[in-house]
C-alpha positions in Angstrom: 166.1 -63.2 61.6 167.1 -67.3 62.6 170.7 -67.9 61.3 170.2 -69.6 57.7 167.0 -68.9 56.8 166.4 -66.8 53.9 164.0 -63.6 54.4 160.9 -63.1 52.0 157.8 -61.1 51.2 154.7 -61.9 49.1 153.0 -59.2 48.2 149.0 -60.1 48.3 146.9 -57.1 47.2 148.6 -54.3 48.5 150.0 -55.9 51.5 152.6 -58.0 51.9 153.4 -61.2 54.1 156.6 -61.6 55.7 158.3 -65.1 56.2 161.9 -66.4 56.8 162.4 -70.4 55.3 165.0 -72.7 55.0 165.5 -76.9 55.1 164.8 -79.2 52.6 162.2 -82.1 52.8 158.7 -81.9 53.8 157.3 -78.4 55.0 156.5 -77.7 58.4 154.6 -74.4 58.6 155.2 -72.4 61.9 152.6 -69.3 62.7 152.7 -67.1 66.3 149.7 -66.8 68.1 147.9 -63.8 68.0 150.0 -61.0 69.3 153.1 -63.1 68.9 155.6 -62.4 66.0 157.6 -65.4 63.9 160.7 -64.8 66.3 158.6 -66.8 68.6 160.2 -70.0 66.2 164.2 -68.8 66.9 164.8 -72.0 68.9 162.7 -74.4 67.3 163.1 -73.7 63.4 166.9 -74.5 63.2 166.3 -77.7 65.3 163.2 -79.0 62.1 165.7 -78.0 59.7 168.3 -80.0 61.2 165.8 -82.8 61.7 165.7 -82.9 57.6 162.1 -80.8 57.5 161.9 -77.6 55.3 160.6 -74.7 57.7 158.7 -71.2 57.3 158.3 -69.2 60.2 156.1 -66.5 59.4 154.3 -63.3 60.6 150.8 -62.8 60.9 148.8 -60.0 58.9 149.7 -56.8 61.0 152.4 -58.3 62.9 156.2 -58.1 62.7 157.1 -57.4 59.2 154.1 -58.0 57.5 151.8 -54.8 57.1 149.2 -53.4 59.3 146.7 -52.3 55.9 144.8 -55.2 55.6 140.6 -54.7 55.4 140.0 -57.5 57.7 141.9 -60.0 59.5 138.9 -62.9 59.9 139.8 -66.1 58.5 138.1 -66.2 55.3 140.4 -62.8 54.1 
């Protein structure tokens, strides 16, 4: 978890989406490549924040802390 940022689900379905965010100002939306998890942000994210953005740093469906139970995982889902 990146110092500062708060730690949240969504549930869609019945899955759920993990993402950390934190900042104020306009949103800046950081997602892993495939295979990569949202820790991939550690560095960056504090350093937008402190730039005045608002961050989330998320994982992608079955990676990290987001569930693995999802039907498909093609763009339109």
């Amino acid at each position: 978890m990146i110092p500062n940022f708060e730690l949240k689900t969504i549930r869609v379905n019945t899955e759920t989406l993990a993402y950390e965010i934190a900042g104020d100002g306009a949103l800046i939306l950081c997602l892993p490549g495939v295979g990569d998890l949202r820790q991939e942000y550690d560095r960056l994210a504090p350093q937008l924040v402190k730039a005045g953005f608002r961050v989330m740093v998320a994982d992608l469906r079955g990676h990290g802390d987001t569930s693995v139970g999802w039907q498909s995982f093609d763009v339109p889902a």
